[in-house]
N, CA, C and O atoms as a Tinker XYZ file with bonds, in Angstrom:
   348  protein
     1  N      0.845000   -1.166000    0.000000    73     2
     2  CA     0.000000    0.000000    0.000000    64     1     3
     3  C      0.894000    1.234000    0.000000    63     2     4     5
     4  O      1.906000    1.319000    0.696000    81     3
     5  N      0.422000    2.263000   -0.891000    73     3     6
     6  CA     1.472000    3.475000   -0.695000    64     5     7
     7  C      0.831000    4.579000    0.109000    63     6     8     9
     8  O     -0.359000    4.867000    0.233000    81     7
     9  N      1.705000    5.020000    0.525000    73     7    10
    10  CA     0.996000    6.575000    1.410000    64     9    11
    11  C      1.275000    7.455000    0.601000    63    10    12    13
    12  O      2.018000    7.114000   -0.320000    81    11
    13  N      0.853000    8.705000    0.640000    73    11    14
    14  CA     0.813000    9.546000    0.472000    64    13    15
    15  C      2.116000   10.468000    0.029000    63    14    16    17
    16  O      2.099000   11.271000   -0.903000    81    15
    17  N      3.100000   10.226000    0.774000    73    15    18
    18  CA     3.870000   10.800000    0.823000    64    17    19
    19  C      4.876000   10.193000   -0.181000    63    18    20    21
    20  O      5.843000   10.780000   -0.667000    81    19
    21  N      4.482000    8.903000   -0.414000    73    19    22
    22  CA     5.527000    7.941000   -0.881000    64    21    23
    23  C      5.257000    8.256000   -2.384000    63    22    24    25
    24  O      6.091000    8.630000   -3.208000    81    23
    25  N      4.175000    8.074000   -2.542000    73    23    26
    26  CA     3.619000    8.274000   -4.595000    64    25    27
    27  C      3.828000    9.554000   -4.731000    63    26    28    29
    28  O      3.690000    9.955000   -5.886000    81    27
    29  N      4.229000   10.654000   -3.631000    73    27    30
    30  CA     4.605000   12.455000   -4.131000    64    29    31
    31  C      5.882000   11.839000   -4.494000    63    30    32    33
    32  O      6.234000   12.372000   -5.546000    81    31
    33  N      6.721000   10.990000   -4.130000    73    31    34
    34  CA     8.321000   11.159000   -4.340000    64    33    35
    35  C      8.408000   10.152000   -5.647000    63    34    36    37
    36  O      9.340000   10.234000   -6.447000    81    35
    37  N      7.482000    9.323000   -5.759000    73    35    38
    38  CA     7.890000    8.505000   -6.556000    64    37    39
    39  C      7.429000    8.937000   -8.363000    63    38    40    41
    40  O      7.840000    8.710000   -9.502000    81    39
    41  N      6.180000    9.781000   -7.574000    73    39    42
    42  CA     5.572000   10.386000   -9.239000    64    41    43
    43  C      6.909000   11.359000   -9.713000    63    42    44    45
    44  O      7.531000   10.926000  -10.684000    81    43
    45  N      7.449000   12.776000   -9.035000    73    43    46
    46  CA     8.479000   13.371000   -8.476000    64    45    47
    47  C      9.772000   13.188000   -8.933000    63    46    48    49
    48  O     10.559000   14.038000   -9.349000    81    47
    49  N      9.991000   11.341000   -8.747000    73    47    50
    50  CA    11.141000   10.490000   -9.055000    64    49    51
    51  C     11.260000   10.410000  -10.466000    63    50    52    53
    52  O     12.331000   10.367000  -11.070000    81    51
    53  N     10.131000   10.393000  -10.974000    73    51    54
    54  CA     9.747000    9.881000  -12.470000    64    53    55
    55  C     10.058000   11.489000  -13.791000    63    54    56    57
    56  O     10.377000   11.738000  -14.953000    81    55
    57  N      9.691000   12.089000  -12.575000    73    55    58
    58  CA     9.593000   13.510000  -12.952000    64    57    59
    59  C     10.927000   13.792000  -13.514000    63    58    60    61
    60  O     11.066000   13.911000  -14.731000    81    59
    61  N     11.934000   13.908000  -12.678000    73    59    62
    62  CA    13.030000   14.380000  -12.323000    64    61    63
    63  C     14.030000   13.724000  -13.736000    63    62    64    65
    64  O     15.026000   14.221000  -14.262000    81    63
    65  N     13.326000   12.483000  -14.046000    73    63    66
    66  CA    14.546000   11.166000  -14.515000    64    65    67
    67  C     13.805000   11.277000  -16.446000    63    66    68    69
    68  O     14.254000   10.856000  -17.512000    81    67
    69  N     12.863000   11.848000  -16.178000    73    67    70
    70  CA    11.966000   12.127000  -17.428000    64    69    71
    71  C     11.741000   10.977000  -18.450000    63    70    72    73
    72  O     11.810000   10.976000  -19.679000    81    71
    73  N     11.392000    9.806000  -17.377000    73    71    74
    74  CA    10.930000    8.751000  -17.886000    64    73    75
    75  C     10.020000    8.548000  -18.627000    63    74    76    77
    76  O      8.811000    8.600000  -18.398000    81    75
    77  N     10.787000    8.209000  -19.932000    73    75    78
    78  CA     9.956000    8.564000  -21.345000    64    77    79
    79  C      8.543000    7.476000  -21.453000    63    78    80    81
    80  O      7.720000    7.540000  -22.366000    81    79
    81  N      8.501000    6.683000  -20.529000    73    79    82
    82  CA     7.225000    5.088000  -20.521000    64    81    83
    83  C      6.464000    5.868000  -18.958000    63    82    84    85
    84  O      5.904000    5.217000  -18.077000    81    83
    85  N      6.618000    7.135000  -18.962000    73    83    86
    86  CA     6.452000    7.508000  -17.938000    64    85    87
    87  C      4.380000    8.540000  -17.984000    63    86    88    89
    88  O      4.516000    9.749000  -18.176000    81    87
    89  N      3.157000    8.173000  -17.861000    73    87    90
    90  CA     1.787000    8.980000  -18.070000    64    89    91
    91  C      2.258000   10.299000  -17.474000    63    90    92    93
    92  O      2.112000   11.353000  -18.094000    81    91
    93  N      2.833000   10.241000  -16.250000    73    91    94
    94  CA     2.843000   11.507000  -15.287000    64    93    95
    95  C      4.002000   12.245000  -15.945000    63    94    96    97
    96  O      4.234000   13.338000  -15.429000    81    95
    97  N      4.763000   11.906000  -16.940000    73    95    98
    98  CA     6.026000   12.661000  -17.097000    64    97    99
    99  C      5.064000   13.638000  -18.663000    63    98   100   101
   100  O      5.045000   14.844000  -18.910000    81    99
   101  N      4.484000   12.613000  -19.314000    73    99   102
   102  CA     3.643000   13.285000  -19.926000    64   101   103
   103  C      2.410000   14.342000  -19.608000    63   102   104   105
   104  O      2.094000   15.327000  -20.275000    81   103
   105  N      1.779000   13.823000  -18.334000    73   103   106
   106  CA     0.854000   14.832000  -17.961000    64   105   107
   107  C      1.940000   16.002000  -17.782000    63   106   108   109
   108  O      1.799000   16.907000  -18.604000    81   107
   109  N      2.775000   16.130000  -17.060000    73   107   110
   110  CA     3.052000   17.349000  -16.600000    64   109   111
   111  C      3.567000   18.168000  -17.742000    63   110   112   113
   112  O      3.336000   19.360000  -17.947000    81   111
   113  N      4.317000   17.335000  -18.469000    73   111   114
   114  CA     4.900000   18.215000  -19.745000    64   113   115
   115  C      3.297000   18.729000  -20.547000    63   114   116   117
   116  O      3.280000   19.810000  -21.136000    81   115
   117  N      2.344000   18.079000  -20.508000    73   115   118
   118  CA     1.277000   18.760000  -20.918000    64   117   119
   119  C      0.675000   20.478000  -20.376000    63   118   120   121
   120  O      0.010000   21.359000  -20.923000    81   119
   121  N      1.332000   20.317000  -19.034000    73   119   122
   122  CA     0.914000   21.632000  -18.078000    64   121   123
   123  C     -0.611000   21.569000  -17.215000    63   122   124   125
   124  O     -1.622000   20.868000  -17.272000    81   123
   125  N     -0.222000   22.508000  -16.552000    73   123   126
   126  CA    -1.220000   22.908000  -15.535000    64   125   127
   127  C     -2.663000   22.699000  -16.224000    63   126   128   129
   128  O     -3.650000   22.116000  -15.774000    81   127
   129  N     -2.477000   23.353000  -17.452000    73   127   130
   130  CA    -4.387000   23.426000  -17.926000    64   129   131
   131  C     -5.041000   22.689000  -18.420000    63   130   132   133
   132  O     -6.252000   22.852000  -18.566000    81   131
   133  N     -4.140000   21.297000  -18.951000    73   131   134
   134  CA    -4.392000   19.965000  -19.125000    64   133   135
   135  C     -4.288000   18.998000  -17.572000    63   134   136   137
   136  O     -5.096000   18.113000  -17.290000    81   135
   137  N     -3.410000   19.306000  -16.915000    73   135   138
   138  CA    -3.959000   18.736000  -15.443000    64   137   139
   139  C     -4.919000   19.449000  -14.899000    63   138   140   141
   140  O     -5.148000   18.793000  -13.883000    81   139
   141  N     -5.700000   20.425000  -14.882000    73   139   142
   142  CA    -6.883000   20.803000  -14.205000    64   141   143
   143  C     -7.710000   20.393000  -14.505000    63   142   144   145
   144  O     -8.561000   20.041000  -13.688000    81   143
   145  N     -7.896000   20.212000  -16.050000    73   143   146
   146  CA    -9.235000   19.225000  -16.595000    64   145   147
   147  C     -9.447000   18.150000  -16.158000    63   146   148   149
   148  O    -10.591000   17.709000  -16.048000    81   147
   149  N     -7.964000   17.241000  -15.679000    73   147   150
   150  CA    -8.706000   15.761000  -15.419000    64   149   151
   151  C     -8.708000   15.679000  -14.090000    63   150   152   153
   152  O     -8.870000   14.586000  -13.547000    81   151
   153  N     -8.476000   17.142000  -13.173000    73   151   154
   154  CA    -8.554000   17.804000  -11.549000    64   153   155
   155  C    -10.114000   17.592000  -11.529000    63   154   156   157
   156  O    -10.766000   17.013000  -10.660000    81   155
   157  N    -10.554000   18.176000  -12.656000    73   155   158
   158  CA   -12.050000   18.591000  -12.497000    64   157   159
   159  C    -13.012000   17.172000  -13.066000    63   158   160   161
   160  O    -14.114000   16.827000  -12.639000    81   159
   161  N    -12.156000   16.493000  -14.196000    73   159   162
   162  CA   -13.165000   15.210000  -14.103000    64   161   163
   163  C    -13.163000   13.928000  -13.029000    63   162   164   165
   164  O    -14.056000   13.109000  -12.813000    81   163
   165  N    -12.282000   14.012000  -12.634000    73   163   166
   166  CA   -11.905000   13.382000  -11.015000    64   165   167
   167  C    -12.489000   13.659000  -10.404000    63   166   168   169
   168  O    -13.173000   12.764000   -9.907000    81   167
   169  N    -12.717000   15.012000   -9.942000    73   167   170
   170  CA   -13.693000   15.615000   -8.784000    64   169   171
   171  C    -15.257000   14.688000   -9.041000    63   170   172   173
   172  O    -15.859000   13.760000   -8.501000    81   171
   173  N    -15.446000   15.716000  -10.348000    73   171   174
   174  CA   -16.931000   14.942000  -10.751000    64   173   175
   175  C    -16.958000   13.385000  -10.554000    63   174   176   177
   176  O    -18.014000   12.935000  -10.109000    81   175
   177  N    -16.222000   12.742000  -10.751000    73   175   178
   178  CA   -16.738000   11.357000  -10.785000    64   177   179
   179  C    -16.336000   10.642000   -9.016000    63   178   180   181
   180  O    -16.552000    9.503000   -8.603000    81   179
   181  N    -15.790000   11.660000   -8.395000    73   179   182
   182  CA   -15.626000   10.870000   -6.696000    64   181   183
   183  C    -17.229000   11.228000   -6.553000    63   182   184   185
   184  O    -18.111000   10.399000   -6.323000    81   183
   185  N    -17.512000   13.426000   -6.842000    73   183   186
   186  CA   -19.186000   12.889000   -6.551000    64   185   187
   187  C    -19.951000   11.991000   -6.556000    63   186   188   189
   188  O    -20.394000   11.411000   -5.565000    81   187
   189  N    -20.234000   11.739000   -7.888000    73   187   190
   190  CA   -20.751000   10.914000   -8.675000    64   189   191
   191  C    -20.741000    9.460000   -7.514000    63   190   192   193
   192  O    -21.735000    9.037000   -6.923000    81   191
   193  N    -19.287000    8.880000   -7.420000    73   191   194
   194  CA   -19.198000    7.932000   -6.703000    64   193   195
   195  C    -19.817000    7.447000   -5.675000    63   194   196   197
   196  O    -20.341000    6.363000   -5.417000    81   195
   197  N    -19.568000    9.121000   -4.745000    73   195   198
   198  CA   -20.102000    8.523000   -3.540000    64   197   199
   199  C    -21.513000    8.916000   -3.411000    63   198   200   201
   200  O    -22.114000    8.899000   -2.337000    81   199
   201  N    -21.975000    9.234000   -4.422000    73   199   202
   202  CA   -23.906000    9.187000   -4.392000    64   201   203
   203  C    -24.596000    8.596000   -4.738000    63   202   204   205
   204  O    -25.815000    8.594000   -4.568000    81   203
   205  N    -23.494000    7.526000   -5.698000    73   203   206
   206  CA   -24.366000    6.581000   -6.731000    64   205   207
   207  C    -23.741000    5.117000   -6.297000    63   206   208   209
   208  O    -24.551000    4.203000   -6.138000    81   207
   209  N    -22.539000    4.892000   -6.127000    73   207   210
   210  CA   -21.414000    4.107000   -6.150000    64   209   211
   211  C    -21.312000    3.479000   -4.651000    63   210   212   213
   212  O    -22.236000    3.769000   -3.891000    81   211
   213  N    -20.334000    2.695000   -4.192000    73   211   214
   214  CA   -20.198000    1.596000   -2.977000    64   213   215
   215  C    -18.906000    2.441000   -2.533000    63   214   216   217
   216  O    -18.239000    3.206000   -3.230000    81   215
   217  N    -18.778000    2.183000   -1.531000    73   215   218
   218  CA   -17.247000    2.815000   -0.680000    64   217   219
   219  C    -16.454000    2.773000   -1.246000    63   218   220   221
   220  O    -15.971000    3.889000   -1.438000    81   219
   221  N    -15.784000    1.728000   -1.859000    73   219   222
   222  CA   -15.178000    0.597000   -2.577000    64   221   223
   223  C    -14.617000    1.680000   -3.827000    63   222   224   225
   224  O    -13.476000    2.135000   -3.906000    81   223
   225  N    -15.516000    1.889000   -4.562000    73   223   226
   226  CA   -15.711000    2.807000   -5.798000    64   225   227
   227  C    -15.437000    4.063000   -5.784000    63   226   228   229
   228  O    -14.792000    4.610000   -6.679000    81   227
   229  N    -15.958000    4.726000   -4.637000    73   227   230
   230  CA   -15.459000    6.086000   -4.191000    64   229   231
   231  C    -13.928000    6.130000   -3.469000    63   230   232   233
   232  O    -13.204000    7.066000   -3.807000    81   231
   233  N    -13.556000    5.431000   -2.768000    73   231   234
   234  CA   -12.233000    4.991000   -2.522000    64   233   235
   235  C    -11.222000    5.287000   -3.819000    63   234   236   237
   236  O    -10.200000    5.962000   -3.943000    81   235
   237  N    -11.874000    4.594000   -4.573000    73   235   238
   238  CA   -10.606000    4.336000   -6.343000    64   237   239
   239  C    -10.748000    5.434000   -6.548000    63   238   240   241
   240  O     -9.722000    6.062000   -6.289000    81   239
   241  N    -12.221000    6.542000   -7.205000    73   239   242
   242  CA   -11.889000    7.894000   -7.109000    64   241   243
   243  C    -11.241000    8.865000   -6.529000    63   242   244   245
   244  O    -10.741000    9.851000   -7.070000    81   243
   245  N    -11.254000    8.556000   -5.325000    73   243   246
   246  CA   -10.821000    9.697000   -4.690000    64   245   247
   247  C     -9.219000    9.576000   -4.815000    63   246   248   249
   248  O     -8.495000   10.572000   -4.817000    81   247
   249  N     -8.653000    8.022000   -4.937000    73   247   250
   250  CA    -7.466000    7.879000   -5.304000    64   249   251
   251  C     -6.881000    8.422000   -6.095000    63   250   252   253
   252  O     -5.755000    8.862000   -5.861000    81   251
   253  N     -7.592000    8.572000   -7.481000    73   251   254
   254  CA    -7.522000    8.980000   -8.830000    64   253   255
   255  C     -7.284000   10.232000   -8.734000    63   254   256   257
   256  O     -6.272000   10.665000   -9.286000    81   255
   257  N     -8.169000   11.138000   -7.999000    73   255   258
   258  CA    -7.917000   12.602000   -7.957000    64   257   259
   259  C     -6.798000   12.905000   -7.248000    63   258   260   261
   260  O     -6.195000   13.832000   -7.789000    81   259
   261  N     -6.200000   12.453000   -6.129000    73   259   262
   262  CA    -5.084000   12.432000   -5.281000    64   261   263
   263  C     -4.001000   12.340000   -6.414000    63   262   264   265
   264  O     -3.077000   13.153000   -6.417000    81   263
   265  N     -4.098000   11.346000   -7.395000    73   263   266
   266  CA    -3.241000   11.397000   -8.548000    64   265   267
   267  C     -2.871000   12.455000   -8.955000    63   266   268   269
   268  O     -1.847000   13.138000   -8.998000    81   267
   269  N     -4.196000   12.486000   -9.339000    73   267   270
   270  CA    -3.830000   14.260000  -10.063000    64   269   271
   271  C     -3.746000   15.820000   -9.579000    63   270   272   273
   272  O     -3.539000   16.902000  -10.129000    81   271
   273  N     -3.976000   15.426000   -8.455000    73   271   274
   274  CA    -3.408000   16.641000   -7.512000    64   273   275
   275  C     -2.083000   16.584000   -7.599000    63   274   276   277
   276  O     -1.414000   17.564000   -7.927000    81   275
   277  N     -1.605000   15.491000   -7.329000    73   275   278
   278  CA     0.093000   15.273000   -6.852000    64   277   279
   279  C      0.833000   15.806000   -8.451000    63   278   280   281
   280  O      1.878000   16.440000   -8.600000    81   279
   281  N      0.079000   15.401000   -9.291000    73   279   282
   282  CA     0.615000   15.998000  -10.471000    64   281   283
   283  C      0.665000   17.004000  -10.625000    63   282   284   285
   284  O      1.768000   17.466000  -10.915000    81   283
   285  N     -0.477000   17.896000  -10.520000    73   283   286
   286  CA    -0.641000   19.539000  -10.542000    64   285   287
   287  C      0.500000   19.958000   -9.824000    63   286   288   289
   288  O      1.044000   20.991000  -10.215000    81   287
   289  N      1.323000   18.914000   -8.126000    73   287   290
   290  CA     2.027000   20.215000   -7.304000    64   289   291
   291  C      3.376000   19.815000   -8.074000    63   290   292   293
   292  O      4.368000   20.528000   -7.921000    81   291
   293  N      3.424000   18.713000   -8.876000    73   291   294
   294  CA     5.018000   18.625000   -9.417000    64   293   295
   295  C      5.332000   19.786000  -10.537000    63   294   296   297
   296  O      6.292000   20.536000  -10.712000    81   295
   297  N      4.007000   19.579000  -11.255000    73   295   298
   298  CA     4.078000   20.920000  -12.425000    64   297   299
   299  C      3.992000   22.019000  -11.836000    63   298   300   301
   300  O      4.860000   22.684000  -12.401000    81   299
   301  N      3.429000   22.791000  -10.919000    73   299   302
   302  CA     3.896000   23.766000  -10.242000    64   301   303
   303  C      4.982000   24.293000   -9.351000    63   302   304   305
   304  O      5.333000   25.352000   -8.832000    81   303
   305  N      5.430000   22.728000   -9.448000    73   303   306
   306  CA     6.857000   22.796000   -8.498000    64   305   307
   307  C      6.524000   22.994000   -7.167000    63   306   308   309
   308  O      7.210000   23.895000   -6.686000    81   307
   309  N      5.441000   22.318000   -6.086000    73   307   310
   310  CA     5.104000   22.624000   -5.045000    64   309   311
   311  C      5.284000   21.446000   -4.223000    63   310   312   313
   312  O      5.127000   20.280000   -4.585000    81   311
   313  N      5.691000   21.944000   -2.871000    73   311   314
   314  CA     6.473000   20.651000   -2.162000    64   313   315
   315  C      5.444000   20.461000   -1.285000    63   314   316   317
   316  O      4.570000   21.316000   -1.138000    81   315
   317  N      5.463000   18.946000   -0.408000    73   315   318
   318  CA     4.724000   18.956000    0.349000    64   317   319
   319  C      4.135000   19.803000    1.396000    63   318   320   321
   320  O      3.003000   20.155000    1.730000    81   319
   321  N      5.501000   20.015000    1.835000    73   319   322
   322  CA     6.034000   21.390000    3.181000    64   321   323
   323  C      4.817000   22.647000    2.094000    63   322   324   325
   324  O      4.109000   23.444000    2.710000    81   323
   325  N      4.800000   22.617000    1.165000    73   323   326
   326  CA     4.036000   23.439000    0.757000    64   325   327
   327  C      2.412000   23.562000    1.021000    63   326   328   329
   328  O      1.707000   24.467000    1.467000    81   327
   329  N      2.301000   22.999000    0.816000    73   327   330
   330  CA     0.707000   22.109000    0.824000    64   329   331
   331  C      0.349000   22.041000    2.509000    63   330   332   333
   332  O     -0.565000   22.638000    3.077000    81   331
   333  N      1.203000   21.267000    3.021000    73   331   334
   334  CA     0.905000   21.042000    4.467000    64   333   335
   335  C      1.207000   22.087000    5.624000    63   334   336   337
   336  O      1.213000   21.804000    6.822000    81   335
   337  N      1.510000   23.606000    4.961000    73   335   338
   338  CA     1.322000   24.789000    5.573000    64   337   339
   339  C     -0.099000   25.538000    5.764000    63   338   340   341
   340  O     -0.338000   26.416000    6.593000    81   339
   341  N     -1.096000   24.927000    4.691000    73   339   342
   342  CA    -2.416000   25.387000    4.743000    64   341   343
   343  C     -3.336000   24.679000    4.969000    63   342   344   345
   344  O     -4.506000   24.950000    4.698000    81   343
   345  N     -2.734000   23.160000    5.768000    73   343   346
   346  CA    -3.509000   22.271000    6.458000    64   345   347
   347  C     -4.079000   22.894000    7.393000    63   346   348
   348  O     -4.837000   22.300000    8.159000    81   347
């Protein structure tokens, strides 16, 4: 199981090494306004999930969006310490 902290370093890792077999090395080289779109279809479908869907299901969503958050803070260049100042 990964935490949280572990898939920031490892997406991060991928980042850094510009691993060409790499989705996330591509999302980010896509930019911010192509990661917000699938920020925002993520969102919609955890809704979706947890109104229509089993725990189970909303779980994988919400995973999914965590994805793509973590992507948004690599393309912005934002560190955890970043993020976890406005906790």
């Amino acid at each position: 199981m990964k935490r949280f902290e572990d898939l920031f370093q490892e997406l991060k890792d991928k980042v850094d090494r510009q691993d060409p077999d790499s989705g996330t090395v591509r999302a980010v080289q896509a930019g911010s306004h192509e990661i917000g779109k699938k920020i925002l279809e993520e969102a919609g479908e955890v809704w979706m999930a947890a109104n229509h869907e089993t725990p189970e299901r909303t779980a994988e969503e919400i995973s999914q969006l965590i994805y793509h958050i973590q992507v948004m803070m690599i393309a912005r260049d934002l560190s955890l310490e970043d993020i976890y100042r406005h906790l």
